[in-house]
C-alpha positions as CSV (number, residue, x, y, z in Angstrom):
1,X,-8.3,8.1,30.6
2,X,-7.0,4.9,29.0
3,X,-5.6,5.0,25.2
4,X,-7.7,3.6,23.0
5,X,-6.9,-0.4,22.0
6,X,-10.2,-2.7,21.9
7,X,-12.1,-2.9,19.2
8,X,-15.5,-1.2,19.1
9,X,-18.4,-2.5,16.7
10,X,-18.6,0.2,14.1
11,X,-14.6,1.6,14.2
12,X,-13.5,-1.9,14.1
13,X,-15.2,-5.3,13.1
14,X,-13.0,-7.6,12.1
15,X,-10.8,-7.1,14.8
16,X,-14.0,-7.5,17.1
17,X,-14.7,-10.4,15.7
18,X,-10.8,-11.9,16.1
19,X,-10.8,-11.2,19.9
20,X,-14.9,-12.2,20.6
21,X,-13.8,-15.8,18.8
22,X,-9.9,-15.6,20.6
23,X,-12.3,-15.1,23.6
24,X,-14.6,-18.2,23.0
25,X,-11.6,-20.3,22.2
26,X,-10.1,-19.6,25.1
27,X,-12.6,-20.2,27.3
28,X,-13.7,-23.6,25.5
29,X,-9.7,-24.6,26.1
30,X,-9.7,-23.7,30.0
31,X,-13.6,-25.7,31.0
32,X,-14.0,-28.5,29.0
33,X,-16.1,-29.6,28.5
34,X,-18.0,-26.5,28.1
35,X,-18.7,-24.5,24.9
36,X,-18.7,-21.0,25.3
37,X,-20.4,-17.6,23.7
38,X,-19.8,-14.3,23.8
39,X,-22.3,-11.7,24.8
40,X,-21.7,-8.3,24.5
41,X,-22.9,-6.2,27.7
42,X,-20.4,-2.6,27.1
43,X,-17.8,-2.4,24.5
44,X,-15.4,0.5,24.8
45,X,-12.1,0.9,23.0
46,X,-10.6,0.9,26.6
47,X,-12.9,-1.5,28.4
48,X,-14.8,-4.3,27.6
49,X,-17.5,-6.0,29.7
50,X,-19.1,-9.5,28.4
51,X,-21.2,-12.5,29.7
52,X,-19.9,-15.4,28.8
53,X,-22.8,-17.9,27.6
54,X,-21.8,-21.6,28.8
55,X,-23.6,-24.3,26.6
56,X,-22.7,-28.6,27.8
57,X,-21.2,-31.1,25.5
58,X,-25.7,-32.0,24.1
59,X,-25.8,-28.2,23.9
60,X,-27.8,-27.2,26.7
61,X,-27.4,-24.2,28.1
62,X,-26.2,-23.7,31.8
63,X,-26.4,-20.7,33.1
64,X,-25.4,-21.4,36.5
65,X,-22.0,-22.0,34.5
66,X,-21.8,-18.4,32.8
67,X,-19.1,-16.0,33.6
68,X,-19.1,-12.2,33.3
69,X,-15.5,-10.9,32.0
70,X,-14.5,-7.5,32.0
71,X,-11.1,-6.3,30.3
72,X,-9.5,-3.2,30.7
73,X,-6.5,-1.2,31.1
74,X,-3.6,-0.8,28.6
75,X,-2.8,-2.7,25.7
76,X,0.7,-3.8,27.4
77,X,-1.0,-4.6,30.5
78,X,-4.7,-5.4,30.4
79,X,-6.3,-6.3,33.8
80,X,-9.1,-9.1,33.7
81,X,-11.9,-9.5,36.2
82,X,-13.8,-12.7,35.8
83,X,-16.8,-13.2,38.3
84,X,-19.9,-16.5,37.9
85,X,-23.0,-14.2,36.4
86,X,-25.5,-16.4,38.6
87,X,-23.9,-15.5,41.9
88,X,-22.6,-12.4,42.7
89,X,-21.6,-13.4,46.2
90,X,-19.1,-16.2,44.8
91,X,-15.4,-15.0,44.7
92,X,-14.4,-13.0,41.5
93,X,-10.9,-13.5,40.1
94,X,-8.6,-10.2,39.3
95,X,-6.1,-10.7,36.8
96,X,-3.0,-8.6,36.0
97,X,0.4,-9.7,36.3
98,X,-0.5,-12.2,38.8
99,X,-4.1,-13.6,40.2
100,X,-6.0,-11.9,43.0
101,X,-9.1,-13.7,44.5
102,X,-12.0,-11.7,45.8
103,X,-14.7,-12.0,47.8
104,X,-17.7,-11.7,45.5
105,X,-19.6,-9.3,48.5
106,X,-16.7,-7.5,50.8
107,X,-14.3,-7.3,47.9
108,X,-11.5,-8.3,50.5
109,X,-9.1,-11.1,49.6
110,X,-9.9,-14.4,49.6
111,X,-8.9,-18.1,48.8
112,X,-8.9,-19.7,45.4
113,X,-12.2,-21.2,45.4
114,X,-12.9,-24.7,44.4
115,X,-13.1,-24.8,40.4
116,X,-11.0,-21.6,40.7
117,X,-7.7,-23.4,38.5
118,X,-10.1,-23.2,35.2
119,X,-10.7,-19.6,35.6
120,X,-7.1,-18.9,36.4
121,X,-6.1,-20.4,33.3
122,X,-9.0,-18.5,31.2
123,X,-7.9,-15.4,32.6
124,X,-4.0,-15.9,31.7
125,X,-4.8,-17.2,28.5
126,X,-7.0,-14.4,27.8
127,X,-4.5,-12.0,29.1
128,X,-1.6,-13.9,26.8
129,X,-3.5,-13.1,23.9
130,X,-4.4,-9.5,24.3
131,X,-0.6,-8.7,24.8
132,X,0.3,-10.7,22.1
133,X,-2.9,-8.9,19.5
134,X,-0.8,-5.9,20.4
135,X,2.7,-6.7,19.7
């Protein structure tokens, strides 16, 4: 079983609130001009699994846009998966060290899809950050 390192709800708030926001920010960075939330789906202090809520520049919502992230792992090397909620058959990105593309159905490698530089740089960013939280 993974050591404990993510912040859970009622162990630790404030550091839930740091990454959820570190999260947000990230994600706003990588698809402008998309605004981003965070919606918890499982919080672990080993694994995390959100939807990311995607709002346009009037404030709409898109939900064809949203993205589900999960994060686990260990603290010194977190792996990322970050898949398009809408479509489970789209290709779903695997991030550790470097990026793996994925079929969304087979699981089999595939291509960078079109649009798939944003996620990319979500993912490494993200990744960036939960190393650094831990240094």
């Amino acid at each position: 079983m993974s050591q404990a390192w993510l912040p859970t709800p009622l162990e630790h708030p404030d550091q839930l609130e740091l990454l959820t926001r570190s999260i947000c920010r990230a994600a706003d960075r990588s698809r402008p001009p998309l605004q981003h939330a965070l919606v918890p789906q499982e919080q672990a202090s080993d694994s995390w699994v959100v939807r990311l809520e995607t709002r346009d520049e009037q404030g709409c919502r898109c939900p064809e846009l949203d993205l589900e992230l999960e994060i686990y792992g260990h603290a010194s090397d977190p792996s990322l998966q970050l898949a398009w909620a809408a479509d489970e058959s789209q290709p779903m990105l695997w991030q550790g060290r470097h990026p793996v593309w994925m079929d969304g159905t087979s699981g089999l490698s595939c291509p960078r899809p079109d649009g798939g530089i944003a996620l990319e740089t979500l993912a490494r960013r993200l990744r960036a950050d939960l190393i650094d939280s831990e240094a």
